[in-house]
N, C-alpha and C positions, 0 to 999 in steps of 0.2 A: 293422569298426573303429568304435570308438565316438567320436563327435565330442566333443567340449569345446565348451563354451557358456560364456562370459562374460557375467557381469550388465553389465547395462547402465548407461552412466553417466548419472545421474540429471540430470535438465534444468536448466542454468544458468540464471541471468536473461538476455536477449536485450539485447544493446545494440539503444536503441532513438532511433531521430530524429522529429523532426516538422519543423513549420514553425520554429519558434522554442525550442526543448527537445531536449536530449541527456537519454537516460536510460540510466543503467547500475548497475551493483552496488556497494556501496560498497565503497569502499577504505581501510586501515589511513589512509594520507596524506591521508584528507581530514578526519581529526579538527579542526582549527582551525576550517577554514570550517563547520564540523555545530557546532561551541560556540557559537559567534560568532554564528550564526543562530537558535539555539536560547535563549541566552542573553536576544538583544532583542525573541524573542519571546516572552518570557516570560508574561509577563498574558495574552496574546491566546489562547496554548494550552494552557493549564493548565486553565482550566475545562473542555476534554472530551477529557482524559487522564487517564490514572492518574498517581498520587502521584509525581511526583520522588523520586530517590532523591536521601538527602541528599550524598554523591559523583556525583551525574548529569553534572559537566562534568570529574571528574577522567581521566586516562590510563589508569588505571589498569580503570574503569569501562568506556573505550571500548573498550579492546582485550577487554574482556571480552564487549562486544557483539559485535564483528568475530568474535570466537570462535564465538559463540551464533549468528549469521547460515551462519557455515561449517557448521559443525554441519548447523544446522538444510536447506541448498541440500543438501548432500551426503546426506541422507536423505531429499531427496525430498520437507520438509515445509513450504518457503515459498520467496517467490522477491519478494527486497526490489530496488528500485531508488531512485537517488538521482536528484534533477531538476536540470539545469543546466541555467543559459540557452547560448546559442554562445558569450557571451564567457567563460566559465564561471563564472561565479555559481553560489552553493547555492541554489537553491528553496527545496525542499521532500522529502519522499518518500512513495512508494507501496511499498506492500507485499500480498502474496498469500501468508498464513498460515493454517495447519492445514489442507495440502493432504490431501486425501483421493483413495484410487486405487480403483481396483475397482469398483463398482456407484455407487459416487458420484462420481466425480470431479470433484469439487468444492472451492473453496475460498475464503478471507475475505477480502475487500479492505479496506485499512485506508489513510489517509494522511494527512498534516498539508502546510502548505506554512505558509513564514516571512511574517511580518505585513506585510512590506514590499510582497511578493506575491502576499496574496491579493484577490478580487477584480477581476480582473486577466484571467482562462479559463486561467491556465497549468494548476490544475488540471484541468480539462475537458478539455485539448488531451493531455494527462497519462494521464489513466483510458481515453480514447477507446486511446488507441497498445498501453498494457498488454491492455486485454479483449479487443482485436485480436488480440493475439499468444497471449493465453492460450487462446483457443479456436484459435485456426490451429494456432500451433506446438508448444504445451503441449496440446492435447487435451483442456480440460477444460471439461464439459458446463454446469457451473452456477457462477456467483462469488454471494457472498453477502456485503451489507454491513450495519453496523448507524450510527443515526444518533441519539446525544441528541434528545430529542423537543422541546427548545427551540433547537438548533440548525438554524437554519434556514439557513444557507448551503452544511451538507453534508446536507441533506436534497435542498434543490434542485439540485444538481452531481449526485448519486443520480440524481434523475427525471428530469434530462435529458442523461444518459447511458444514457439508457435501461433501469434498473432499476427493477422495480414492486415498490409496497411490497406487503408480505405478512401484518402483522400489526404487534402491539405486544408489547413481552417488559416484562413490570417486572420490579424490582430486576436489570436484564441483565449490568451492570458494574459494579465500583466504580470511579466516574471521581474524580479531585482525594477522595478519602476519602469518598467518598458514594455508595450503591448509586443508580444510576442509569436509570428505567425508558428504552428504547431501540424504534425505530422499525426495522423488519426489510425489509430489501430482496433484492433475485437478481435476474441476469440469466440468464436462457437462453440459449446457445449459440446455436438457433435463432431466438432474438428479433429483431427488425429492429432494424437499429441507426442510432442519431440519426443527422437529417441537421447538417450543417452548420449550421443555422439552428436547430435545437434546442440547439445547441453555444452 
């Protein structure tokens, strides 16, 4: 008798805690708080983003996102989360896109956090929880991030989260309408990872 074998359901994002952060997947219902935040922080993240879409705070926009995030978890090729404080405030978010399976298992770390709170380590407390999880429960041997090379705040959250740089990439992105040269990071799986005081 021949068995049946069901594919496997593709890895969700992990709800995740820390000391001071709830991290989970976004949700359809947290559109206001992602405009709202997104809105005031406007100046602060635009110069190392790509272009605004000229509907970026519309519904219609969002749920179009919400769609592309399903999509994209249910194939297997990213695994976004949203940052909340305990009292639930929006942060920020992280993300782990263009996951790769098979001989690379690998994938890109990307995230922003709202102007109010950056500077602050929520990012850092943020990237520690995720890398955690993605080499534990996600399996995956290498994350790789990139960092505007005048951008020195995510350059430094990079290297002491323990990713080493790897190189320079020119023209790597177009950020805000402008090919962008980019600063090239990875973490190893087996790389030691920060202590608290590099935190």
């Amino acid at each position: 008798m021949r068995l049946l074998r069901f594919p496997e359901r593709p890895p969700q994002p992990t709800r995740l805690e820390t000391e001071r952060l709830l991290l989970r997947r976004p949700e359809t219902a947290d559109f206001q708080k992602w405009r709202e935040l997104r809105e005031s922080s406007r100046a602060f993240l635009q110069p190392y983003e790509p272009t605004w879409a000229r509907d970026e705070f519309s519904t219609a926009n969002w749920r179009t996102r919400m769609r592309r995030h399903e999509a994209d978890i249910a194939q297997g090729r990213s695994l976004p989360w949203f940052l909340f404080s305990h009292d639930h405030a929006l942060l920020g978010g992280i993300t782990v896109s263009n996951i790769r399976r098979g001989v690379a298992d690998t994938g890109t770390l990307g995230y922003w956090m709202g102007e109010a709170y950056a500077g602050l380590g929520f990012m850092s407390e943020a990237v520690k929880a995720v890398t955690t999880d993605l080499f534990t429960t996600h399996r995956l041997h290498r994350l790789e991030a990139a960092a505007v090379t005048d951008n020195d705040a995510s350059r430094r959250l990079l290297l002491t989260s323990g990713f080493q740089r790897e190189g320079l990439a020119r023209g790597y992105l177009r950020i805000n309408g402008q090919w962008r040269d980019h600063d090239l990071f990875a973490r190893l799986a087996e790389d030691s990872a920060p202590t608290d005081r590099d935190l």
